[in-house]
N, CA and C atoms as an extended XYZ file, in Angstrom:
336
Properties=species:S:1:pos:R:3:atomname:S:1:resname:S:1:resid:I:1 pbc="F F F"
N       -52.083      -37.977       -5.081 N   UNK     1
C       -52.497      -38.301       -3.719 CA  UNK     1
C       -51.635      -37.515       -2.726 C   UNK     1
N       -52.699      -36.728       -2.077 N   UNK     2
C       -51.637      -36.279       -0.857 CA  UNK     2
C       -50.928      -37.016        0.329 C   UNK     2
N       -49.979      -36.984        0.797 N   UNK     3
C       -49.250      -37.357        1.539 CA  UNK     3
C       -49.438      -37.246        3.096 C   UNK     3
N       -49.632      -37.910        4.395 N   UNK     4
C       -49.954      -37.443        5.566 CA  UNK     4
C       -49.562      -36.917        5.748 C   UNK     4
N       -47.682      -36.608        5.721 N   UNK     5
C       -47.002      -35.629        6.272 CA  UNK     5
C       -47.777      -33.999        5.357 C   UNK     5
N       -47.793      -33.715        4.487 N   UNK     6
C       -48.864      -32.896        3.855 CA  UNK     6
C       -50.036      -32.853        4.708 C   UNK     6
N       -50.840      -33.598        4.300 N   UNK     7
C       -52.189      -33.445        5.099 CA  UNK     7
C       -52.121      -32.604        6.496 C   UNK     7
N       -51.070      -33.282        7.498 N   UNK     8
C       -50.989      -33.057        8.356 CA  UNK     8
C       -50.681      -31.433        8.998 C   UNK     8
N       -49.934      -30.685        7.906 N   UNK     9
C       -49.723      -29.580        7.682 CA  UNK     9
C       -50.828      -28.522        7.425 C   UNK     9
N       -51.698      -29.146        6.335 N   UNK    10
C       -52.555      -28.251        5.919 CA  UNK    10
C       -53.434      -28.568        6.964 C   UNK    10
N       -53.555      -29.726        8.125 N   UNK    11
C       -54.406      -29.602        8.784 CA  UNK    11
C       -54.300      -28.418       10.166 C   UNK    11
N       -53.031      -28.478       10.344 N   UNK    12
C       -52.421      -27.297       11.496 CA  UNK    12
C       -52.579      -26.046       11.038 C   UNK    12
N       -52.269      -25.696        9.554 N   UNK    13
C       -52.504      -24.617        8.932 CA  UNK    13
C       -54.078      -24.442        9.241 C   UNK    13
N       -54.898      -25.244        9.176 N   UNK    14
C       -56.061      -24.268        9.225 CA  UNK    14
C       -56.917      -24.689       10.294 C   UNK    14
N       -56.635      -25.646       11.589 N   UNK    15
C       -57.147      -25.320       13.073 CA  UNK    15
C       -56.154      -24.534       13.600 C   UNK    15
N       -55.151      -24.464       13.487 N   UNK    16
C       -54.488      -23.613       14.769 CA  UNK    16
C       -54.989      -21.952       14.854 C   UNK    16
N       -55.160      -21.715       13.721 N   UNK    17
C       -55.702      -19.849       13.746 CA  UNK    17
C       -57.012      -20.266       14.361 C   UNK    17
N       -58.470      -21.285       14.058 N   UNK    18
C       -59.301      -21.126       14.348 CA  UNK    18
C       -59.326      -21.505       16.072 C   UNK    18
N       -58.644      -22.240       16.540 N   UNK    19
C       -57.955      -22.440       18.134 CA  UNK    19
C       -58.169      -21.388       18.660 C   UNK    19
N       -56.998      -20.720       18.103 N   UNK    20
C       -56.452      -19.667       18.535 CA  UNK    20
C       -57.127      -18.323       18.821 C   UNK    20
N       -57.991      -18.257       17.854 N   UNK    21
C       -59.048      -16.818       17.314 CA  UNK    21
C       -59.803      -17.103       18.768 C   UNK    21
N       -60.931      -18.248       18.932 N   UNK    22
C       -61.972      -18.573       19.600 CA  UNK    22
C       -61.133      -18.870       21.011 C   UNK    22
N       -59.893      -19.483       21.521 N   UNK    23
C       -59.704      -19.856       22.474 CA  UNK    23
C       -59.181      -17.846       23.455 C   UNK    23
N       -58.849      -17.139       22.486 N   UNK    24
C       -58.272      -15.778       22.574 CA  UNK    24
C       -59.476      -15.404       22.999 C   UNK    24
N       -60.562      -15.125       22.055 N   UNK    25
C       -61.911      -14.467       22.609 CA  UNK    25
C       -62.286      -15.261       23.910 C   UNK    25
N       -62.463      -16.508       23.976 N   UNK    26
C       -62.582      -16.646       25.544 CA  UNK    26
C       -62.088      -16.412       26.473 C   UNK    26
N       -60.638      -15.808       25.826 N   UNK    27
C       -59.851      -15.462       27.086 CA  UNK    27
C       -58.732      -16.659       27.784 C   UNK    27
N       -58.317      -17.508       27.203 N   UNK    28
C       -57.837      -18.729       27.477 CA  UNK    28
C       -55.860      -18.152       26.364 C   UNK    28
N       -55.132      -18.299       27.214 N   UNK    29
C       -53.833      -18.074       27.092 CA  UNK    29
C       -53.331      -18.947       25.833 C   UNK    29
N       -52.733      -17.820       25.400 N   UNK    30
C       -51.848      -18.433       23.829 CA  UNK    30
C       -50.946      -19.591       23.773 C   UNK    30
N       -50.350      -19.070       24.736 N   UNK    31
C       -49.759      -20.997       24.989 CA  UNK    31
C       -50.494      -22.162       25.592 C   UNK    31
N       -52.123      -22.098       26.225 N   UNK    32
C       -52.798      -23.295       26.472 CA  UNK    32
C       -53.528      -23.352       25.220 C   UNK    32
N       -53.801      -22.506       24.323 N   UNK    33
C       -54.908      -22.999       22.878 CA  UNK    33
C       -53.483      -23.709       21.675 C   UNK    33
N       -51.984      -23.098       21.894 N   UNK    34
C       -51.545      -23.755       21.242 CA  UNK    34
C       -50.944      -25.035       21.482 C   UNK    34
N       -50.700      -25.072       23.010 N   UNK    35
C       -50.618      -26.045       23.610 CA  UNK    35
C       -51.740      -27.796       22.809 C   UNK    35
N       -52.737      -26.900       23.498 N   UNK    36
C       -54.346      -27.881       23.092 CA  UNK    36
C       -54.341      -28.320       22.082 C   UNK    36
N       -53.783      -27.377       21.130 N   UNK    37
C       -54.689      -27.646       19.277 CA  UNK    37
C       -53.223      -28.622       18.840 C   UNK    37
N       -52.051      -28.550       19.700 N   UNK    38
C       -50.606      -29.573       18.663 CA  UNK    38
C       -50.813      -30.932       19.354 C   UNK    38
N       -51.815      -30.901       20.476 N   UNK    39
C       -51.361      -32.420       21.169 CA  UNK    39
C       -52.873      -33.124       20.715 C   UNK    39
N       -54.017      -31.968       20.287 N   UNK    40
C       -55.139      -32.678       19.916 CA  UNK    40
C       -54.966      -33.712       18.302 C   UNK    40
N       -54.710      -32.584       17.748 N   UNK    41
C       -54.098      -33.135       16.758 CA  UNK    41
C       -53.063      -33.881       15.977 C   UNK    41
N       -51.697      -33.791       17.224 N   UNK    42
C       -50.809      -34.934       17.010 CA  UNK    42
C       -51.142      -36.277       17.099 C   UNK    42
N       -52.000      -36.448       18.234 N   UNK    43
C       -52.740      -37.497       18.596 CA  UNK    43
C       -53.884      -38.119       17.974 C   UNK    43
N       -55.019      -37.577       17.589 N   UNK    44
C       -55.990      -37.991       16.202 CA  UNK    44
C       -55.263      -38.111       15.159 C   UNK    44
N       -54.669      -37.276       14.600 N   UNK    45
C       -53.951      -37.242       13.073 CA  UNK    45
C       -53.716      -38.767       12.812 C   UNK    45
N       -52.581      -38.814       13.119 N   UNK    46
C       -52.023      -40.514       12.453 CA  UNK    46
C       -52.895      -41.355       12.831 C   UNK    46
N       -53.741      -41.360       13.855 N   UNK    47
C       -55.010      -42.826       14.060 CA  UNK    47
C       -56.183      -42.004       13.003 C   UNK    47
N       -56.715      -41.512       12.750 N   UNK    48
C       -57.444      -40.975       11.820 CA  UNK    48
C       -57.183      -41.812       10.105 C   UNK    48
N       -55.643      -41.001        9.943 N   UNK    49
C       -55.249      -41.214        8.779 CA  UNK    49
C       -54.777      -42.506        8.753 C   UNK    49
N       -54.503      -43.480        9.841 N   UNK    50
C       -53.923      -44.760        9.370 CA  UNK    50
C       -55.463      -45.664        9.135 C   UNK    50
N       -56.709      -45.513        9.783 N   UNK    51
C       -57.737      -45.535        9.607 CA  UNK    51
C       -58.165      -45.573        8.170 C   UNK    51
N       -58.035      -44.101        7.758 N   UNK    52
C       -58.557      -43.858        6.423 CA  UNK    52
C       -58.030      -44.837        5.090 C   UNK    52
N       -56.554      -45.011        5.645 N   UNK    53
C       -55.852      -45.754        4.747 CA  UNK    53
C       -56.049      -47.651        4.607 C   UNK    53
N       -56.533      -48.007        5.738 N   UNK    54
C       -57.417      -48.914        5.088 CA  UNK    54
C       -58.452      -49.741        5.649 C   UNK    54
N       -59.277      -49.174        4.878 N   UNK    55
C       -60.486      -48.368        4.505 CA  UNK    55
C       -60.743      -49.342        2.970 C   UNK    55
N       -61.700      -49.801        2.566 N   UNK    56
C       -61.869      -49.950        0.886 CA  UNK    56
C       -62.510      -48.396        0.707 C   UNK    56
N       -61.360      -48.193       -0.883 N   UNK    57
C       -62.321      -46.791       -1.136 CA  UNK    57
C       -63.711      -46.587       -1.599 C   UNK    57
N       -64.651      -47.328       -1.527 N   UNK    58
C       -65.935      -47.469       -1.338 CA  UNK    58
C       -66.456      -47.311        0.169 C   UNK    58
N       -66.070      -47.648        0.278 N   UNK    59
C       -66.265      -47.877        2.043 CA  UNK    59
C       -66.016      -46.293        2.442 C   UNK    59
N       -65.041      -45.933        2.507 N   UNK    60
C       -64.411      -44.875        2.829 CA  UNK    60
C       -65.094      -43.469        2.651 C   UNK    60
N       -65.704      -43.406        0.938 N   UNK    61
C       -66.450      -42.805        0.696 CA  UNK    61
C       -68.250      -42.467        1.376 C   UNK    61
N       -68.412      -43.717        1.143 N   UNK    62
C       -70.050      -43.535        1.688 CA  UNK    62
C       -69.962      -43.540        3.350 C   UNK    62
N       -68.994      -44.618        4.145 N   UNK    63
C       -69.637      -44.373        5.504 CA  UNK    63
C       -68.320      -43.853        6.301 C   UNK    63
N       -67.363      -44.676        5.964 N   UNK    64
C       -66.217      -44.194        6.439 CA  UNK    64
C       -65.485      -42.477        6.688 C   UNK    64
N       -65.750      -41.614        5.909 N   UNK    65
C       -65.155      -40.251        6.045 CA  UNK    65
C       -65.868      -40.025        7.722 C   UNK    65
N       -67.521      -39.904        7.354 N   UNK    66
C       -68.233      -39.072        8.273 CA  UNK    66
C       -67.508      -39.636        9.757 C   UNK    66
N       -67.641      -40.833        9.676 N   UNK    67
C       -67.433      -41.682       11.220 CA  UNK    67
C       -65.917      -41.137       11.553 C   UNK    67
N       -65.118      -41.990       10.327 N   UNK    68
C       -63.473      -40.736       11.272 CA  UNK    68
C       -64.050      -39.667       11.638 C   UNK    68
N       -64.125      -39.011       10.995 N   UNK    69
C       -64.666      -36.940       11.487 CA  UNK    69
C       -65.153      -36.860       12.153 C   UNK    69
N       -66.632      -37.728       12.775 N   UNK    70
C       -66.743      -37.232       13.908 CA  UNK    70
C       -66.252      -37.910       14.886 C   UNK    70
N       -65.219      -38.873       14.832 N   UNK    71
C       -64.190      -39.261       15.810 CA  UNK    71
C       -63.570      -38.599       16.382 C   UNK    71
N       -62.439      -38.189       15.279 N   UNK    72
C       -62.322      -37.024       15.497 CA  UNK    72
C       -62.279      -35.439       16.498 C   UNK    72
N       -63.688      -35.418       15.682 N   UNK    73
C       -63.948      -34.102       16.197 CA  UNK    73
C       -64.567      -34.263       17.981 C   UNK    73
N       -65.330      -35.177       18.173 N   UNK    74
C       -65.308      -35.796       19.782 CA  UNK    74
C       -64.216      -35.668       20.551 C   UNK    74
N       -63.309      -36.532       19.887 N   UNK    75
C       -61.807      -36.771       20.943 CA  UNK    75
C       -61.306      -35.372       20.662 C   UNK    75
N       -61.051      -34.453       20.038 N   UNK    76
C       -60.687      -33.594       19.992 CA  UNK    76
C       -61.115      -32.099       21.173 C   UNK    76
N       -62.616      -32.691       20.991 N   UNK    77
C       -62.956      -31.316       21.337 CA  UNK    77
C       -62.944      -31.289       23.233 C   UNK    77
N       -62.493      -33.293       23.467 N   UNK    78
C       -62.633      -33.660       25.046 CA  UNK    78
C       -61.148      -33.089       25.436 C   UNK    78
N       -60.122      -33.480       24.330 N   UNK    79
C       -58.605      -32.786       24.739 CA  UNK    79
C       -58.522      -31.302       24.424 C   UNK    79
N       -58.852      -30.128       23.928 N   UNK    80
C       -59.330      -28.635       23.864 CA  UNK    80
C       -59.988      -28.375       25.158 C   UNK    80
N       -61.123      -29.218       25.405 N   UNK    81
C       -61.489      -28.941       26.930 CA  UNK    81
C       -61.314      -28.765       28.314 C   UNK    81
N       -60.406      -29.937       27.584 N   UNK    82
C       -59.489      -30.294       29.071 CA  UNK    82
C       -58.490      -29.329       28.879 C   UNK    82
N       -57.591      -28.864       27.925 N   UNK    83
C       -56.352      -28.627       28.139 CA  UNK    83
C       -56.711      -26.614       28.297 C   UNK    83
N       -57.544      -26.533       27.453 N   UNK    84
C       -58.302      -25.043       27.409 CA  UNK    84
C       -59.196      -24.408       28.295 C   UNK    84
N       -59.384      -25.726       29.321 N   UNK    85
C       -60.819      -25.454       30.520 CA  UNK    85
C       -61.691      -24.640       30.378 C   UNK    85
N       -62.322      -25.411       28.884 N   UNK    86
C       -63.672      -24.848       28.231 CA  UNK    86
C       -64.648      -25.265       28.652 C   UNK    86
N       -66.057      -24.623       28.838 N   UNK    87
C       -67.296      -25.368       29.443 CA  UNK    87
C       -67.074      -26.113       27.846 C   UNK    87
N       -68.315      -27.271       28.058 N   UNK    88
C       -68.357      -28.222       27.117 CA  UNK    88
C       -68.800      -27.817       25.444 C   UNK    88
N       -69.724      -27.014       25.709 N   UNK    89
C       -70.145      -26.380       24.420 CA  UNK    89
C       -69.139      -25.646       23.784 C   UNK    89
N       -68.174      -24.767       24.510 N   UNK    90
C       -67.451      -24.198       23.835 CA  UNK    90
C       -66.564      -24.863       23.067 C   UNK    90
N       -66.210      -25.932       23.648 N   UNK    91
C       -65.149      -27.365       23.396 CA  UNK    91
C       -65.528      -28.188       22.308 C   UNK    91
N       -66.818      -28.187       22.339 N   UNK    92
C       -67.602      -28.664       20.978 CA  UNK    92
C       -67.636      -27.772       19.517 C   UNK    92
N       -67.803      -26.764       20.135 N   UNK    93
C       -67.712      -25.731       18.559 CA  UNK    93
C       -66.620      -25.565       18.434 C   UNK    93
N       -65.637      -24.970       18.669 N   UNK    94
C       -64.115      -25.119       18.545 CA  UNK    94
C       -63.760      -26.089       17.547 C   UNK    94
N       -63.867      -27.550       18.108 N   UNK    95
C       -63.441      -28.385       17.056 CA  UNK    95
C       -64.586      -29.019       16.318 C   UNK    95
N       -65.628      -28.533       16.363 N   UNK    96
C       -66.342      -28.412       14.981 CA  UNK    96
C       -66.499      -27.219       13.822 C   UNK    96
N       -65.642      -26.196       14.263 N   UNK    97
C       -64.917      -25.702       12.928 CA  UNK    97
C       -63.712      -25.583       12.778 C   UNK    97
N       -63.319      -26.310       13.692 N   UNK    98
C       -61.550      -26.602       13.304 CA  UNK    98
C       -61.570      -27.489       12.441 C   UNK    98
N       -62.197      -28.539       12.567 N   UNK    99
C       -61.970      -29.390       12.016 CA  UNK    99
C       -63.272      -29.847       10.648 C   UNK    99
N       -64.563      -28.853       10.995 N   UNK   100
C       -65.093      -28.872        9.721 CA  UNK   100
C       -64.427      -28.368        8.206 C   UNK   100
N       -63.604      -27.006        8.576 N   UNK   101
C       -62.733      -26.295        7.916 CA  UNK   101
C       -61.767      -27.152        7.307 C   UNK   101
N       -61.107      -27.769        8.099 N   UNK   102
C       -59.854      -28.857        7.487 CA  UNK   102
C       -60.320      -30.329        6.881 C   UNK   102
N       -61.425      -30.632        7.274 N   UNK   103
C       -62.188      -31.879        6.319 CA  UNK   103
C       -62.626      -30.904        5.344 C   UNK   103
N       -63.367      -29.758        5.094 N   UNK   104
C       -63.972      -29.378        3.922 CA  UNK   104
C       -62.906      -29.721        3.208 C   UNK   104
N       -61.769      -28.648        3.440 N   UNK   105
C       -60.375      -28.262        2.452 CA  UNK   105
C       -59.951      -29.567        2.232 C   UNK   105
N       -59.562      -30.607        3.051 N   UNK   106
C       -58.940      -32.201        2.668 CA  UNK   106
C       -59.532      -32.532        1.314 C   UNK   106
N       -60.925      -32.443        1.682 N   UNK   107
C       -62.193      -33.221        0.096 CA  UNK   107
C       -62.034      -32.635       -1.014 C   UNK   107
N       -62.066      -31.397       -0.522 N   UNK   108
C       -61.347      -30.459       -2.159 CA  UNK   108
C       -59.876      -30.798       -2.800 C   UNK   108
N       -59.367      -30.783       -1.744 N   UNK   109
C       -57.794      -31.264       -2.233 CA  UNK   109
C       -57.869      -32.900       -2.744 C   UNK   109
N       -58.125      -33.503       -1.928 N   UNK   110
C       -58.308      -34.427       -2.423 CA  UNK   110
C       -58.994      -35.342       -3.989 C   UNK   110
N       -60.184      -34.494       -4.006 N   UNK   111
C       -60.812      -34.683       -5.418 CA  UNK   111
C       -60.446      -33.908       -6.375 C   UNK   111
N       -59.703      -32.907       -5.984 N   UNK   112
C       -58.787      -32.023       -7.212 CA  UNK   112
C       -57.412      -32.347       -8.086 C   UNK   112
């Protein structure tokens, strides 16, 4: 079982480049996308994961993952917006492959 402090890592490991890539092409400054992507995610992370943790793992499986994620990815993409002063759509895709990317990789790790 992975560990949050883990999780939490591999989750920075793989939104912060995608932040970063997309918040760069818009033109939005390296210190407001990294700014955005450590406070979006400091902040979801542990309510997410204290969430997940209990959870029955039945539960968790069938309805529970999707609903965190797109918790998630909502609150996320309202703090990227704000902090990145993205029109809304952009704010939406952003952290729907920031964070599709880092739920894919979690499920793999996880069931591996």
């Amino acid at each position: 079982m992975i560990t949050q402090s883990q999780a939490f890592i591999y989750t920075l490991a793989l939104e912060l480049p995608v932040v970063l890539i997309l918040g760069r092409f818009w033109k939005v400054s390296f210190s407001r996308c990294l700014t955005a992507s450590l406070i979006a995610n400091c902040l979801s992370h542990p309510v997410a994961w204290s969430i997940a943790m209990h959870i029955k793992s039945t539960t968790y499986h069938q309805y529970g993952w999707h609903l965190i994620e797109l918790s998630v990815l909502i609150f996320e993409a309202v703090i990227l917006g704000w902090i990145m002063r993205l029109r809304p759509w952009q704010a939406i895709l952003i952290s729907l492959l920031a964070n599709g990317l880092s739920a894919i990789v979690g499920r793999l790790i996880s069931s591996a």
